[in-house]
Structures are given as C-alpha cells and as structure tokens.
C-alpha positions in Angstrom: 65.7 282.8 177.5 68.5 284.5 178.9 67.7 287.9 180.3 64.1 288.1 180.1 62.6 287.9 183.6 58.4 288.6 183.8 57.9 291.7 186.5 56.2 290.6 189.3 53.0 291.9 189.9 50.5 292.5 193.1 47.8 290.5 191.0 50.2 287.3 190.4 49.2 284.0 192.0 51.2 281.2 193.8 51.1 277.7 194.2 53.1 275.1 196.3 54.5 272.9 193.4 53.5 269.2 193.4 54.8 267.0 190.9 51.8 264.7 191.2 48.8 267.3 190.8 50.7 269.9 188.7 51.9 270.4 185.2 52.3 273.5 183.1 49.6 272.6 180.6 47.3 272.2 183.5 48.2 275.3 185.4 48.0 277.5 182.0 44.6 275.6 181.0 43.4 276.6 184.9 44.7 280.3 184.8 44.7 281.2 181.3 42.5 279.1 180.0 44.9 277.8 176.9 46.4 275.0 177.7 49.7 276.4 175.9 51.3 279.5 178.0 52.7 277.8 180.4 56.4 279.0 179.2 55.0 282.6 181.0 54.6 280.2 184.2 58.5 278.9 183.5 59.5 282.5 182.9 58.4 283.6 186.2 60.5 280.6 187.8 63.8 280.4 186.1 65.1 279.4 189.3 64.2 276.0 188.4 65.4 276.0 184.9 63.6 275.7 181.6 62.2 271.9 182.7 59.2 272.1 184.8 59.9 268.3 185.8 62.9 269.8 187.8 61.1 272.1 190.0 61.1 270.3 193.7 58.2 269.0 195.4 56.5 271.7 197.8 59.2 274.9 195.5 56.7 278.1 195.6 55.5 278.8 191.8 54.9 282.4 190.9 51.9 282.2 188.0 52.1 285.6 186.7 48.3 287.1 186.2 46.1 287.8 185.0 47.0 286.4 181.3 46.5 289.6 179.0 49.1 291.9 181.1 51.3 288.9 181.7 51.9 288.4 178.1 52.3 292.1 177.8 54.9 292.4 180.1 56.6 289.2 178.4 56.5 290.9 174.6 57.7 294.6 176.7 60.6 292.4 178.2 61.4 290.9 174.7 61.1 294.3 172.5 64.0 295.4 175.5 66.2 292.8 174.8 66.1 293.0 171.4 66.7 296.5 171.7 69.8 296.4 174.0 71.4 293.5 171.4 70.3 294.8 168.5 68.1 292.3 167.4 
C-alpha cells in the first residue's frame, strides 16, 4: 500500500531470508502466532515488493515485533493516510 511504511522498532526481529525454509505464513505463525499477518512482515520490506517469492535468497527481513504494537503502528499509519487523502 502506497505510503504506509511500519516504524521500526528497537524490539523488531531479523531474519536472513531463505526461500527454502521461509514463507510468510510460517514466519507470522512463528512470531505472531496466526498464521495470517504476514502482510505486517511484507509491510516492513517493501523493498521487495508486495510478493514475498521475490525477495532474494540471503535479503535481511525486518519482522516487526512484538505483534500487538506492530499492528498498532500499522492501523496509526493507516488512520494517517486516510487523514492526509481524505479518506
């Protein structure tokens, strides 16, 4: 989504992306415990695009954490845009 970016945070982890062990279902299951958030995990890596099956082999993946202030700062950055569009 254009213009939303997730603030990083101090608490965030980071992996070394491998397209063998790693999918965002997996790594949202493992961190969040849901195994359907891991558009917060593409949000913090829009580097990459919107497909996680273009990130590169051995790219650093920020996994913003923990979950509950994540998705906070997600619905902040959203209530923002929709402000500054008038949406």
């Amino acid at each position: 989504m254009p213009g939303i970016q997730i603030p990083e945070k101090a608490t965030d982890k980071m992996i070394a992306w491998n397209k063998q062990l790693h999918r965002m279902d997996i790594l949202s299951q493992k961190y969040y415990q849901t195994p359907t958030e891991g558009y917060l995990i593409m949000m913090a890596n829009m580097q990459y695009g919107t497909d996680e099956f273009d990130i590169p082999d051995g790219a650093l993946i920020r996994i913003p954490y923990p979950y509950k202030a994540s998705l906070q700062s997600f619905i902040d950055e959203m209530n923002k845009y929709e402000s500054k569009f008038g949406l």
